[in-house]
VEXDONU-190498 format. One record per residue (C-alpha): x, y, z; chain; residue in three letters. Coordinates in steps of 0.2 Angstrom, whole numbers. Each point is the difference from the previous one (the first is absolute). Layout:
// residues N
<node <X,Y,Z>,"A","ALA">
...
END
This chain:
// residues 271
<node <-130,244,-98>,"A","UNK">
<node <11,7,15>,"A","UNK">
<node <5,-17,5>,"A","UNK">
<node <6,-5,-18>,"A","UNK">
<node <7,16,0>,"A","UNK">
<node <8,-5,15>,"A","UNK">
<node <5,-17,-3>,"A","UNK">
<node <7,4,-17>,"A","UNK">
<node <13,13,8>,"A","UNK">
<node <3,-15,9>,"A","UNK">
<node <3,-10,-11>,"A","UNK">
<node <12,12,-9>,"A","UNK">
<node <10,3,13>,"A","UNK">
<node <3,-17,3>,"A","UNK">
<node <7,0,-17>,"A","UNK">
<node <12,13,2>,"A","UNK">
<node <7,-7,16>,"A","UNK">
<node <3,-17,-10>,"A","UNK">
<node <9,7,-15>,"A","UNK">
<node <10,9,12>,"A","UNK">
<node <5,-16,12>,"A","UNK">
<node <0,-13,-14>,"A","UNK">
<node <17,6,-5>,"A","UNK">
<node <9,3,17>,"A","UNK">
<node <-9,-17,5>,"A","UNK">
<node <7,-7,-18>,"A","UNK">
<node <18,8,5>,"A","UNK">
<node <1,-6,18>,"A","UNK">
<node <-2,-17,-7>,"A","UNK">
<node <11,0,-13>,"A","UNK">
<node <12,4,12>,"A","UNK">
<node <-2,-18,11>,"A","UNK">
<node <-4,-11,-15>,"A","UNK">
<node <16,-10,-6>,"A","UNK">
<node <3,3,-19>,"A","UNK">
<node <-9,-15,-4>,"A","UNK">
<node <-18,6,6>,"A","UNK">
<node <5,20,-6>,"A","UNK">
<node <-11,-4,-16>,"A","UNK">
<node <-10,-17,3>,"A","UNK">
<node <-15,-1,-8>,"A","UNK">
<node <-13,2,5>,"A","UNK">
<node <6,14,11>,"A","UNK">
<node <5,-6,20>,"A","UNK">
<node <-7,13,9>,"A","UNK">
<node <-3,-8,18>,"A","UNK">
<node <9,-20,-2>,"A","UNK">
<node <19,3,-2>,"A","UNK">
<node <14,-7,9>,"A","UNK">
<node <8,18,8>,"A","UNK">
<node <18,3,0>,"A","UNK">
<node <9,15,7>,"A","UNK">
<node <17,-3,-13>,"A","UNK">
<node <-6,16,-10>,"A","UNK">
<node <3,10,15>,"A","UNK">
<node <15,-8,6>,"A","UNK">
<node <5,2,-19>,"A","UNK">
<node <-2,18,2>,"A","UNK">
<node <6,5,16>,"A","UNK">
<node <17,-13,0>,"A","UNK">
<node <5,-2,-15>,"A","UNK">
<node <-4,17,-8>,"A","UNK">
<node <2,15,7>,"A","UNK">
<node <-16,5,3>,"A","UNK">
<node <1,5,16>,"A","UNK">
<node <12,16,-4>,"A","UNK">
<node <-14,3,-13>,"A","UNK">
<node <-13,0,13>,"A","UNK">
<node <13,14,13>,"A","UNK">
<node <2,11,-17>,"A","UNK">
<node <-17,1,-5>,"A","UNK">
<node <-5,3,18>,"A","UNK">
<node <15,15,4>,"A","UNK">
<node <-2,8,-19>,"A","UNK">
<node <-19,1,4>,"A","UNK">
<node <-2,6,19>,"A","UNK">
<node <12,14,-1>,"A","UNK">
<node <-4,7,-17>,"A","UNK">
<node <-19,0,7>,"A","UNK">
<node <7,7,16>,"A","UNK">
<node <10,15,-9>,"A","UNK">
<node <-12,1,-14>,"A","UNK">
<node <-15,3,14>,"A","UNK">
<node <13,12,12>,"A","UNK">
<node <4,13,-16>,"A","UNK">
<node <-19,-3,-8>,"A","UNK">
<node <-10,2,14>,"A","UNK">
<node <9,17,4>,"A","UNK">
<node <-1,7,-18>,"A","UNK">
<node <-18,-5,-3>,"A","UNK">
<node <-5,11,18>,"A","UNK">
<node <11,14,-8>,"A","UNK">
<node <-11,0,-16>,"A","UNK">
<node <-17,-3,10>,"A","UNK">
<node <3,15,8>,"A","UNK">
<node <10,10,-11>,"A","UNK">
<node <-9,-6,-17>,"A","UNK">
<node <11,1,-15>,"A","UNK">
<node <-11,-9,-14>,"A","UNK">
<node <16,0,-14>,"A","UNK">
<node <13,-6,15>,"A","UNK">
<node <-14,-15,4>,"A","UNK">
<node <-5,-5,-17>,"A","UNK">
<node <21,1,-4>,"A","UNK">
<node <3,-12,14>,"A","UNK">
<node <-14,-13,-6>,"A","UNK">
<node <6,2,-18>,"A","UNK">
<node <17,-8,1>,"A","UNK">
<node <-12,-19,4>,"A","UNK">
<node <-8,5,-17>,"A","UNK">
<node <15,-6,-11>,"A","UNK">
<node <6,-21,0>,"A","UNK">
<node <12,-5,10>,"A","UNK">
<node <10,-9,-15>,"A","UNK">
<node <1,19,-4>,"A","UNK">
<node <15,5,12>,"A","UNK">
<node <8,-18,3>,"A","UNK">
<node <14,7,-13>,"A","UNK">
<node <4,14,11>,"A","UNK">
<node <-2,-6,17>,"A","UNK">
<node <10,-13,-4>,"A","UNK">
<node <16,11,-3>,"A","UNK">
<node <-3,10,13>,"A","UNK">
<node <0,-13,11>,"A","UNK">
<node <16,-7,-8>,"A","UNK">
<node <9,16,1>,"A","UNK">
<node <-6,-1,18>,"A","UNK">
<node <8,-17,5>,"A","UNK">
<node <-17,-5,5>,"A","UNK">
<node <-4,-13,-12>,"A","UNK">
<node <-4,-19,8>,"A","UNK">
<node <-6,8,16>,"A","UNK">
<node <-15,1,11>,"A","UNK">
<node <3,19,3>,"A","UNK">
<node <-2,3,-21>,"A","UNK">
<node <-19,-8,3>,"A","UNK">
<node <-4,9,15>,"A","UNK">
<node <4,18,-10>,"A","UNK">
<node <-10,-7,-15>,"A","UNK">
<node <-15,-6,11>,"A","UNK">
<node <0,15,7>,"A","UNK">
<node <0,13,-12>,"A","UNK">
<node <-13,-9,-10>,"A","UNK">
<node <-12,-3,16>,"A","UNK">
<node <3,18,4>,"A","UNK">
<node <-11,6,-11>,"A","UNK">
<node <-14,-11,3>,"A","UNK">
<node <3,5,20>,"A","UNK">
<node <-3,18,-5>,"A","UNK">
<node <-16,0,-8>,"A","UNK">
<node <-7,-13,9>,"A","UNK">
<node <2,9,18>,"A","UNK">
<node <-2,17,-6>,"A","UNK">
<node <-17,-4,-6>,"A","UNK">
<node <-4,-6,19>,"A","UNK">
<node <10,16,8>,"A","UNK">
<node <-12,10,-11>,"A","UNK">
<node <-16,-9,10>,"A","UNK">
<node <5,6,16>,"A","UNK">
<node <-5,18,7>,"A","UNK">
<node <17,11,2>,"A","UNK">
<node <-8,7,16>,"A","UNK">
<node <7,-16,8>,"A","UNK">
<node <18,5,-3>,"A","UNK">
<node <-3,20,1>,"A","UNK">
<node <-8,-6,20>,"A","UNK">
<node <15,-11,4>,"A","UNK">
<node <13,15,-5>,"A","UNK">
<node <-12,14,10>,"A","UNK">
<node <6,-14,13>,"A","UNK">
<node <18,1,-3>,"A","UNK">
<node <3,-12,-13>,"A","UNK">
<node <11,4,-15>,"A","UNK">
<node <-8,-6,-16>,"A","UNK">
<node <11,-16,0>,"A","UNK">
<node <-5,-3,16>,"A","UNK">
<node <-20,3,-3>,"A","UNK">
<node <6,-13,-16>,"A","UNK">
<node <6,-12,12>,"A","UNK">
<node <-10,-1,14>,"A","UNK">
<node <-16,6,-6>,"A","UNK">
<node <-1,-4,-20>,"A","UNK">
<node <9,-16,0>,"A","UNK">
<node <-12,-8,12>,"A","UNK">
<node <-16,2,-10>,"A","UNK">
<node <6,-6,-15>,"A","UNK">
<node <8,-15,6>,"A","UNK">
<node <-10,-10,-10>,"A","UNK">
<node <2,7,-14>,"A","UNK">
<node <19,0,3>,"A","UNK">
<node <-2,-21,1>,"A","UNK">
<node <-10,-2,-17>,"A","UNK">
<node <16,12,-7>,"A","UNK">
<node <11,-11,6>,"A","UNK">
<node <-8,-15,-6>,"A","UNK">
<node <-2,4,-17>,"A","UNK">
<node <20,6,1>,"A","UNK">
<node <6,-18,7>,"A","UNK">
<node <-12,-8,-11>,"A","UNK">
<node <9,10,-16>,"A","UNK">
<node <18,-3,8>,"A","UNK">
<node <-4,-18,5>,"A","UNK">
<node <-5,-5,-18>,"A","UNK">
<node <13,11,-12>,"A","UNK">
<node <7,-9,-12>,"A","UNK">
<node <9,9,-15>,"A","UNK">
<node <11,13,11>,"A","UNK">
<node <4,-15,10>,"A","UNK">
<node <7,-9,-15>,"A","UNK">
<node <9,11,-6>,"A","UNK">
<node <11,8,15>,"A","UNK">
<node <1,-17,10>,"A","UNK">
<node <12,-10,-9>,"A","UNK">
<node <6,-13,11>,"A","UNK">
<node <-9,-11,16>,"A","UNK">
<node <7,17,10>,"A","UNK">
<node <-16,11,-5>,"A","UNK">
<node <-13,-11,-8>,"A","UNK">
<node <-16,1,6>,"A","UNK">
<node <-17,-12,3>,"A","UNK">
<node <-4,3,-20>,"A","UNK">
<node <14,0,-9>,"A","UNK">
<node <5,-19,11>,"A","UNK">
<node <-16,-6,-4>,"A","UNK">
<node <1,2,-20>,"A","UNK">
<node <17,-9,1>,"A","UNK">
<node <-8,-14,2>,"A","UNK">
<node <-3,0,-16>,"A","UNK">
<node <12,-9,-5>,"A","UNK">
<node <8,-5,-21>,"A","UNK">
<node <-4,-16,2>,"A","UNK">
<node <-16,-1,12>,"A","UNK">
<node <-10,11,11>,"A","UNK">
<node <0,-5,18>,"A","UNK">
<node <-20,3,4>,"A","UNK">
<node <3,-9,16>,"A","UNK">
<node <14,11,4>,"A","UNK">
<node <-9,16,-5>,"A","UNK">
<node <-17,-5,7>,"A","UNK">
<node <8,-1,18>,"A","UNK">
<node <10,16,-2>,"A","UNK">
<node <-17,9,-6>,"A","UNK">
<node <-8,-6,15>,"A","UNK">
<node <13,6,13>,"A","UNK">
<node <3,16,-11>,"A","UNK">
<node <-20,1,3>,"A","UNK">
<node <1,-1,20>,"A","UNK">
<node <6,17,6>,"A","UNK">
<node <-11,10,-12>,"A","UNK">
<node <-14,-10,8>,"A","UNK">
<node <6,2,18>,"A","UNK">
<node <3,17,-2>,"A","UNK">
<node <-17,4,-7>,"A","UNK">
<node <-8,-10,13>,"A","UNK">
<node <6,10,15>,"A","UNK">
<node <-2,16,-9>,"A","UNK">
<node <-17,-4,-7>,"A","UNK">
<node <-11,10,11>,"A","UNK">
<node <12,17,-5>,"A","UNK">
<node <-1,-5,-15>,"A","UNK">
<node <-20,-1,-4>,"A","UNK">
<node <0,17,12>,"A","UNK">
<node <12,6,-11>,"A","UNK">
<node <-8,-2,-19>,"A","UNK">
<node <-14,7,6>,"A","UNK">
<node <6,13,9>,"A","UNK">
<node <-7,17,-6>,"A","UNK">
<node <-14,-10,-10>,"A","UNK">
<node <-13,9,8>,"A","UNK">
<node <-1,19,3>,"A","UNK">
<node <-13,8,13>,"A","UNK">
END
């Protein structure tokens, strides 16, 4: 019973790994298949003559590669800023608990974002900010600041506060005791914030829109669904953009995958 039990969970994991490969598999080949194999039937999966002229497509005669430089600079430095003023406010309410101040900061995630597009939108006008990578990395971060907060103040809350009480008995300040002490232990969960932040900022779509106007400050999403096109939808096109959009996400997540699994579970058990 043990085996089956064992070859069942198996089996059902094998499963899970395929429904979630089939469609990067499915979108990786789209993306080499000339337009005249995109939708053979029955499906190509393996015997198809590849072509790189969706990515050429892309990259010279688009402008994707401005896409790819915005997406990368909105999403980095609003995750930089929003984990530098975050991480600092969620040690303040770790160990200065203000239950009304916390659950305020988490509440302004509660409402849609379609909710204060109107408003943000003037501002930014009345600004002179409009059309620029600077408006996106303000949004990106205020609306990843909230999630930074509660996310670290919960782990600030798992550690002792003898650590930073020993380091200041020492001489350290309480920034300093942050800084060298803190900081250090919760360095993984500091690289599953940041992932989730880049994840959110890397994938935006509807504050993109809406402020980026011109090829200046559109981003990875918003020139991927202009593909779509009046007259046709170029899935050759998008299927290589989706594919090189992918790659960062992927690479970063690879070499921060270790802080990342410490991370989650940071805190999970308490002894």
């Amino acid at each position: 019973m043990n085996k089956l039990g064992k070859l069942g969970g198996t089996a059902a994991l094998a499963v899970a790994v395929l429904a979630t490969l089939l469609p990067l598999y499915w979108l990786a080949t789209l993306s080499l298949k000339r337009e005249v194999d995109q939708f053979a039937v029955p499906p190509l999966w393996v015997s198809f003559q590849p072509t790189w002229a969706h990515y050429s497509d892309i990259f010279v005669n688009r402008n994707f590669g401005r896409y790819l430089w915005n997406s990368a600079a909105a999403a980095s430095v609003s995750t930089l800023l929003a984990l530098a003023m975050g991480t600092a406010a969620a040690y303040s309410l770790a160990r200065r608990p203000r239950p009304g101040l916390a659950f305020w900061i988490l509440s302004t995630r509660m409402f849609p974002p379609v909710v204060s597009i109107v408003p943000l939108f003037l501002m930014l006008r009345w600004a002179g900010l409009l059309d620029s990578i600077a408006a996106l990395m303000l949004l990106y971060t205020a609306f990843n600041l909230p999630f930074v907060v509660w996310m670290m103040r919960g782990f600030f809350q798992e550690l002792p506060p003898d650590l930073e009480e020993a380091a200041m008995m020492d001489g350290q300040t309480r920034l300093g005791a942050l800084w060298r002490v803190v900081l250090p232990l919760v360095r993984p969960a500091l690289a599953a914030t940041a992932a989730f932040c880049l994840v959110i900022a890397w994938n935006e779509f509807l504050f993109a829109l809406i402020v980026a106007q011109t090829d200046q400050a559109m981003t990875l999403p918003v020139g991927i669904a202009g593909r779509v096109t009046q007259y046709e939808i170029k899935w050759g096109a998008m299927s290589a953009a989706g594919v090189v959009a992918m790659l960062p996400v992927f690479l970063f997540a690879a070499l921060m995958q270790k802080h990342m699994v410490r991370g989650l579970s940071l805190g999970a058990v308490k002894g």
